[in-house]
N, C-alpha and C positions, 0 to 999 in steps of 0.2 A: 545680608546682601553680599560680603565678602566670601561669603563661602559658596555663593552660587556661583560668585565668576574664577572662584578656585576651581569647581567641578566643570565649570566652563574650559578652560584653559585645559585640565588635566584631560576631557574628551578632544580636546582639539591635537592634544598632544598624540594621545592615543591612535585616533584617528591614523594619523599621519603616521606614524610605527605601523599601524596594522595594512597600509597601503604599500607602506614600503616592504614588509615582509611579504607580504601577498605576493608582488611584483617578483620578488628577488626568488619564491620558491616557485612560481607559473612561468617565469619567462629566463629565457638564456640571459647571459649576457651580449648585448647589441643586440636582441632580437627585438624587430618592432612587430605590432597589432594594430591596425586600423582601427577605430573606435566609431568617428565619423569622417566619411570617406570626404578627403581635402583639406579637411580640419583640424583634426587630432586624432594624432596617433598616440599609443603605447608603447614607448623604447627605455628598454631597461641598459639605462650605463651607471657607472661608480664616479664620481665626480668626488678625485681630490685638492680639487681647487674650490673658488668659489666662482661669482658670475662668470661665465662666456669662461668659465674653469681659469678665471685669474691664481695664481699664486700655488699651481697646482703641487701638490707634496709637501706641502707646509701643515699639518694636520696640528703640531701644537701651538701653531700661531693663531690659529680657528680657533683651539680650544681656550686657550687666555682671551681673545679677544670674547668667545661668546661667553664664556664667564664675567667678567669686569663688565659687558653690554648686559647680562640680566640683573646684576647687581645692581647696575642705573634703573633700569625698567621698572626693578619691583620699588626703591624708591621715589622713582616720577610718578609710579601706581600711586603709592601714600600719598605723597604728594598735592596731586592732583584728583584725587578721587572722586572729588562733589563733581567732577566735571565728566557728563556721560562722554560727552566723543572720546576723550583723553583715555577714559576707562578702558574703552571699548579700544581702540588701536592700540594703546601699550598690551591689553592681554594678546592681542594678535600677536604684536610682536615677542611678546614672552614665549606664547608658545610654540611660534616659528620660530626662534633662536634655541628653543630646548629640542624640538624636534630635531634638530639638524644636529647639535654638539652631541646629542646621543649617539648620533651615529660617526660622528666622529673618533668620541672616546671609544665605541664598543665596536665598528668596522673597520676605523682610519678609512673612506670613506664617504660621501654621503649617495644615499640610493637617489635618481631623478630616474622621473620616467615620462611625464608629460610634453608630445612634442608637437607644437603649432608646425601643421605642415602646411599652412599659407604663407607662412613668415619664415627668413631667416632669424630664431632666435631659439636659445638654449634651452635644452630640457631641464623641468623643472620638477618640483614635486609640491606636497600638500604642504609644508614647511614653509617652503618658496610662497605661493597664493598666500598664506597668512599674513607673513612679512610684507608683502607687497600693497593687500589690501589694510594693512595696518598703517601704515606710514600714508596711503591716501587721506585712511580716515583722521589724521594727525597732521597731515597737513591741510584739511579741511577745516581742522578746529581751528587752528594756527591764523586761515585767511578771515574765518566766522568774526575771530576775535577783533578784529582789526575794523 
């Protein structure tokens, strides 16, 4: 079972690299693409910060923080194991923390392209959606338990 949500994680991880390379070699930089009109567009920026680009140009502060954050994860993983939600959100967050520091170390960096054009709110990427729907599914466990 361990090694299905390794190949789990490692597609998740993938995934997201292969989005963002996509991205980076199809569209300019600032160039956005309509996807569904009102909804979501495709805008390729470089985000060296992180949300709403807090902390922008700090790229080795990212990197130590997402290192020491996957180093908890994979032990919360052991940890917790027997426990599917736990499972299940920590690999999210594994692999949206790996996806992003990737590009960190290897563009200083991170590619975001995804832009809710109903909302005022930041573009993101396939990294970002893991992360996000990981810590729901983790704080879902958290309220279960109670």
């Amino acid at each position: 079972m361990p090694i299905i949500y390794g190949l789990g994680i490692l597609l998740l991880i993938g995934l997201d690299q292969f989005v963002k390379h996509w991205i980076v070699a199809n569209l300019a930089l600032g160039q956005s693409v309509g996807l569904i009109p009102g909804i979501l567009s495709i805008t390729r920026i470089n985000n060296t910060g992180a949300a709403w680009s807090l902390l922008s140009g700090h790229q080795t502060v990212f990197v130590i923080i997402a290192l020491i954050a996957t180093i908890l994860i994979i032990y919360l993983l052991a940890r917790y194991w027997s426990n599917g939600w736990y499972r299940i959100g920590l690999s999210l967050l594994l692999a949206g923390t790996a996806g992003n520091v990737i590009d960190r170390i290897f563009s200083n960096h991170v590619v975001d392209m995804f832009q809710l054009d109903f909302i005022n709110f930041p573009i993101f990427n396939c990294a970002d959606v893991y992360l996000t729907i990981g810590i729901i599914i983790i704080a879902i466990a958290i309220v279960r338990e109670k």
